[in-house]
C-alpha positions as CSV (number, residue, x, y, z in Angstrom):
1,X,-7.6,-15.7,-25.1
2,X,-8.5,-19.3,-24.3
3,X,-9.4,-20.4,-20.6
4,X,-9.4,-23.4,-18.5
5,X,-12.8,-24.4,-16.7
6,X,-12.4,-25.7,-13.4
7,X,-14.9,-27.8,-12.0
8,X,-13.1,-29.3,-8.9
9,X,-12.7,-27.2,-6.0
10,X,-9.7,-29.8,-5.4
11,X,-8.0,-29.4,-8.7
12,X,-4.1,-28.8,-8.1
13,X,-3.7,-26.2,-10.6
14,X,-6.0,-23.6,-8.4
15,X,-4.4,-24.6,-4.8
16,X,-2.6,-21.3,-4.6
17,X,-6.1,-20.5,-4.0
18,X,-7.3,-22.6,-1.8
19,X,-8.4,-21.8,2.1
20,X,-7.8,-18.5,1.5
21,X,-8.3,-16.9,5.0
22,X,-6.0,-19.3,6.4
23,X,-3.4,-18.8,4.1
24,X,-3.7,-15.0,4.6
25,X,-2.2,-15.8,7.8
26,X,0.7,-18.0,7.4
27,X,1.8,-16.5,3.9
28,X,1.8,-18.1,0.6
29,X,5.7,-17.9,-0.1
30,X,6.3,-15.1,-2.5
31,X,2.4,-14.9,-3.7
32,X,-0.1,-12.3,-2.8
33,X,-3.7,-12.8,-3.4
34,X,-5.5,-9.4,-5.5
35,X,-9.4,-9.6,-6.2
36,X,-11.9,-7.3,-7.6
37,X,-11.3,-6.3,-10.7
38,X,-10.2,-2.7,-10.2
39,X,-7.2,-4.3,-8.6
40,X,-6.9,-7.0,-10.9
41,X,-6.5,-3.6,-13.6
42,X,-4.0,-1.9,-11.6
43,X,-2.1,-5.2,-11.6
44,X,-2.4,-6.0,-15.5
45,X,-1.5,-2.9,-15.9
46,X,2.0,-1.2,-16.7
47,X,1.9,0.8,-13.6
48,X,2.1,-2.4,-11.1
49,X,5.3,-3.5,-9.7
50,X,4.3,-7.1,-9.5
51,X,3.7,-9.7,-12.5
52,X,0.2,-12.3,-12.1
53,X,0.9,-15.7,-11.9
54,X,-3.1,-17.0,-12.9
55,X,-6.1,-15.8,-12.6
56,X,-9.5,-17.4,-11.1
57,X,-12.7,-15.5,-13.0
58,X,-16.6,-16.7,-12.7
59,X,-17.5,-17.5,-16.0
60,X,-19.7,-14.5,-16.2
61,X,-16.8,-12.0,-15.7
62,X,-13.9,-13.7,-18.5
63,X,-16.1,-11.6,-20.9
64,X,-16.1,-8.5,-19.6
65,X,-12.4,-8.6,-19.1
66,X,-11.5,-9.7,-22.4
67,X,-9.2,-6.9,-23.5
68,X,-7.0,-7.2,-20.2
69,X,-7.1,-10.9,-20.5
70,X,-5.8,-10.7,-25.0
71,X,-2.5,-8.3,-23.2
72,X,-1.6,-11.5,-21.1
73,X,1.7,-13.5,-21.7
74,X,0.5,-16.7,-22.9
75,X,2.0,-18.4,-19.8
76,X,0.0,-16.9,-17.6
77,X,-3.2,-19.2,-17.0
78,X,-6.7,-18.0,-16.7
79,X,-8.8,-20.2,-14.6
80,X,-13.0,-19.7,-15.1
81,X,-15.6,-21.6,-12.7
82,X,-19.0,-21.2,-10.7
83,X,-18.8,-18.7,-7.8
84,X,-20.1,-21.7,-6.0
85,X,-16.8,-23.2,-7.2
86,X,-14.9,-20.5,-6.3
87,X,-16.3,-20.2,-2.8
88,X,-15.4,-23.5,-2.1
89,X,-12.0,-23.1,-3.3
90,X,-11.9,-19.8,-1.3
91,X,-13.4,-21.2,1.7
92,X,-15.8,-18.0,1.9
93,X,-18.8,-16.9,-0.6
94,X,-16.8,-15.1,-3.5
95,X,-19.1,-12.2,-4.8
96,X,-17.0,-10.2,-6.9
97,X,-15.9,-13.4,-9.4
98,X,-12.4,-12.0,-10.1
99,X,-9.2,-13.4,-8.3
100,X,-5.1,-13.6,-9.3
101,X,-2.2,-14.7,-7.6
102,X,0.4,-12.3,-7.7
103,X,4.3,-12.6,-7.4
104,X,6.0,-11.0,-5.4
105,X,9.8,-10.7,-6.3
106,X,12.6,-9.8,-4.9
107,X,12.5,-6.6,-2.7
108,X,13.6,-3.0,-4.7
109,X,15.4,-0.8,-2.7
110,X,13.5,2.9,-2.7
111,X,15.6,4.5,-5.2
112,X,14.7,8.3,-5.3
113,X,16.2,11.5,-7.3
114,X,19.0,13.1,-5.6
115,X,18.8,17.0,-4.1
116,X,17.2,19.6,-4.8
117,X,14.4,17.5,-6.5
118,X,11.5,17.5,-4.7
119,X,10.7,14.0,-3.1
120,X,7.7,12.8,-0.7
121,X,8.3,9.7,1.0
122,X,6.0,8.1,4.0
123,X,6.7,6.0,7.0
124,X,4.8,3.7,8.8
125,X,6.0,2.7,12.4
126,X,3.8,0.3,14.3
127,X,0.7,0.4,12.1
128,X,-1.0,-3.2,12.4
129,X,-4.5,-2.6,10.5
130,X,-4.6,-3.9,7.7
131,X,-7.9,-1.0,6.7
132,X,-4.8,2.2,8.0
133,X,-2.2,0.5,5.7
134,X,-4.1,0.1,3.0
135,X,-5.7,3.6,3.1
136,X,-2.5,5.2,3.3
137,X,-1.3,3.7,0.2
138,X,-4.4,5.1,-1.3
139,X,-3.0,8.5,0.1
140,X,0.1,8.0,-1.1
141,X,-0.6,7.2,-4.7
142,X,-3.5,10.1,-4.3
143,X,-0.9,13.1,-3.5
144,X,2.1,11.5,-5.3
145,X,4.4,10.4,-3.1
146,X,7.0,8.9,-4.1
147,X,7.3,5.7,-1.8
148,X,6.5,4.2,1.5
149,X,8.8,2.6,4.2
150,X,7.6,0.1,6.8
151,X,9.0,-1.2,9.9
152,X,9.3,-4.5,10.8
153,X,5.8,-4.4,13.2
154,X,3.9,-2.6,10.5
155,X,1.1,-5.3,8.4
156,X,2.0,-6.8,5.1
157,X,1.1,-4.0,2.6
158,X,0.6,-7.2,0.0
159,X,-2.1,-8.6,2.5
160,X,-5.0,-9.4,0.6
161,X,-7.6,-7.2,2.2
162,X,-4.9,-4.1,2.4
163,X,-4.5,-4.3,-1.4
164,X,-8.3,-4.1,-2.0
165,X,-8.6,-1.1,0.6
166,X,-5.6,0.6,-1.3
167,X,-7.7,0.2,-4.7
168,X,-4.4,-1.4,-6.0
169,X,-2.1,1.2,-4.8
170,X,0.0,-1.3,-3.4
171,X,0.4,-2.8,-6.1
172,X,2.2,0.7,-7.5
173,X,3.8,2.8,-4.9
174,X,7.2,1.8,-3.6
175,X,7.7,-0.1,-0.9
176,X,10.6,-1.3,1.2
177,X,11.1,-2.4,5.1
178,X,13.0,-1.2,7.2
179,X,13.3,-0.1,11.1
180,X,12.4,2.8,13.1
181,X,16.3,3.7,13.0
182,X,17.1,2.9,9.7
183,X,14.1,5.0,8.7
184,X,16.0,8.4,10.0
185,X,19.4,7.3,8.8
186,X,18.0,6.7,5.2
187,X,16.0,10.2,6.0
188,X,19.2,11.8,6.6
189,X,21.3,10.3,4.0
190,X,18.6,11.1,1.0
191,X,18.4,14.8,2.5
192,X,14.7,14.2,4.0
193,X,13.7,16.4,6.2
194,X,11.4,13.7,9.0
195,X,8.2,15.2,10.2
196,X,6.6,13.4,13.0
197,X,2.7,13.7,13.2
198,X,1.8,13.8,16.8
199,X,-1.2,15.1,18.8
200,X,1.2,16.8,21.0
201,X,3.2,18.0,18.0
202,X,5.0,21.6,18.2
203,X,4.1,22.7,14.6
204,X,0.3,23.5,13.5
205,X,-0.2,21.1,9.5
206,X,-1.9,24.3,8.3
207,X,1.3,27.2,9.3
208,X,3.8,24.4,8.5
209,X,6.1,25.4,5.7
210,X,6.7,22.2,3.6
211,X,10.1,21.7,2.7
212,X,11.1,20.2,-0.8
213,X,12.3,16.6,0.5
214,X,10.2,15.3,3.1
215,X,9.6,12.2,4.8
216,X,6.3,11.9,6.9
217,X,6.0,9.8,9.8
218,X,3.1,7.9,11.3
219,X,2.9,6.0,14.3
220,X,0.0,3.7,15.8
221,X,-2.9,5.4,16.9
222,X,-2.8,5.4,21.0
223,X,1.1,4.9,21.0
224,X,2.2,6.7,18.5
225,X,5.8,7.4,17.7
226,X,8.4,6.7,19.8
227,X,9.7,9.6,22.1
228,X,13.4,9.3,20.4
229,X,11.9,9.5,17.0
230,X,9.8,12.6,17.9
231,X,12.8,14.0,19.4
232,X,14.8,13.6,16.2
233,X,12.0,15.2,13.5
234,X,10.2,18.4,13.5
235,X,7.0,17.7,15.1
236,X,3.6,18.6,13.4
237,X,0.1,18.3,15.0
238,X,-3.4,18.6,13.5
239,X,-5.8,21.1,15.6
240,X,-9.3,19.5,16.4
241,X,-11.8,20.3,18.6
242,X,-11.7,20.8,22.4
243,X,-11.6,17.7,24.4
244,X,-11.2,15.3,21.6
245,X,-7.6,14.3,19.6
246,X,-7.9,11.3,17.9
247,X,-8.1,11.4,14.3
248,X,-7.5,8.0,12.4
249,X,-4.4,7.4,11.0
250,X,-5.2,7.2,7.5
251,X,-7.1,10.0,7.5
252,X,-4.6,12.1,9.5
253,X,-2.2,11.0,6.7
254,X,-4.4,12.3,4.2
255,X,-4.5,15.4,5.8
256,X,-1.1,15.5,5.9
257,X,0.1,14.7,2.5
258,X,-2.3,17.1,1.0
259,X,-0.8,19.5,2.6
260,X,2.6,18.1,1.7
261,X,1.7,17.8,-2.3
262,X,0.2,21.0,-2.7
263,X,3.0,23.1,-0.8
264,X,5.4,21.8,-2.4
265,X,3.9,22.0,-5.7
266,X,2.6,25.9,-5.4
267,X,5.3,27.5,-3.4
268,X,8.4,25.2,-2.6
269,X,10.6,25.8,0.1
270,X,14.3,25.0,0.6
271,X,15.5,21.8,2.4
272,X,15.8,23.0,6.1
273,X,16.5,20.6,9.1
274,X,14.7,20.5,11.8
């Protein structure tokens, strides 16, 4: 595949590049920023929900990528300059040499398989670090969930640094938004059974018995879930040690959907409410 050297840090064609941190800030109108190339993989692949718009490679790296770069459509573009080049584009030192816009689309609504299939889904109420959201994805893709909902207050799955921290899982797992409310009404009406992870949860992870259709939910670490949510879920803790309860989020989720995945999986319970 033939590429397009860029010289000019101000050349038009690359602006969707351009000032990079800023942009991560105010948005780029439907685009979403992936780099590395693991993620730039997951996104060329078949797997990823999202189609590339161009690509911005070193010079060094358009080799090394050549059999992801001959699948292309020939409408997308593939940029190659300097990393100095780059950098300046960026506004930052760009070490890895391997950038894409991505598009984003028009949202999917989460469409899952109707009872008694088993079904996994995640929520995410209030999480605003970019590193949790991102790691949960990973989770979620890790232990085969089959989507993740988001309030309204929960960070931009699609945020450039979340995607990389996700190793391109958000690029794959389902996503929609919707709020705290909604999340418990589409629990109920898609026969999920919400489990509210808590410090101060009535359920030990460990004893719980997973039920077929589940839909975990995670709160902010120090707030947490809202009191009405918690009183509307069965409630499930993690033990740890005397005198300390705070387990990160991402890695309380991991814990979680382990336990989740490989209950259901090896001896599946019926859908119970809470």
């Amino acid at each position: 595949m033939s590429t397009i050297p860029i010289d000019d840090p101000a050349d038009p064609r690359i602006a969707a590049y351009a000032a990079m941190r800023e942009r991560d800030i105010v948005g780029r109108e439907g685009r979403f920023i992936v780099e590395g190339e693991v993620t730039l993989r997951v996104l060329l692949s078949g797997a990823a929900r999202f189609t590339p718009e161009s690509l911005l490679l070193s010079h060094e790296r358009a080799a090394p990528l050549s059999d992801v770069l001959a699948a292309l459509p020939g409408s997308v573009p593939v940029y190659t300059a300097s990393k100095a080049v780059m950098s300046a584009i960026a506004g930052f030192p760009i070490h890895r040499g391997v950038m894409a816009v991505g598009l984003r689309g028009a949202e999917i609504p989460l469409a899952l398989p109707p009872a008694p299939a088993p079904v996994l889904v995640v929520g995410l109420v209030g999480l605003t670090n970019h590193d949790n959201v991102g790691g949960l994805f990973r989770n979620a893709a890790a232990f085969g969930a089959d989507g993740v909902i988001l309030d309204r207050a929960t960070c931009d799955p699609l945020y450039r640094k979340a995607i990389r921290v996700s190793a391109g899982a958000a690029l794959i797992v389902p996503f929609v938004r919707l709020e705290a409310e909604a999340m418990l009404h589409f629990a109920e009406a898609n026969d999920l059974v919400p489990l509210a992870f808590s410090p101060r949860g009535e359920h030990v992870l460990a004893d719980l018995e997973a039920p077929s259709r589940a839909m975990l939910l995670l709160g902010s670490e120090g707030p947490g879930l809202s009191p009405d949510m918690m009183a509307r879920a069965r409630t499930v803790r993690i033990p740890m040690a005397s005198g300390f309860d705070s387990l990160n989020v991402a890695t309380a989720g991991a814990l979680a959907l382990h336990h989740l995945a490989m209950r259901a999986r090896d001896n599946p319970h019926p859908l119970s409410r809470p």
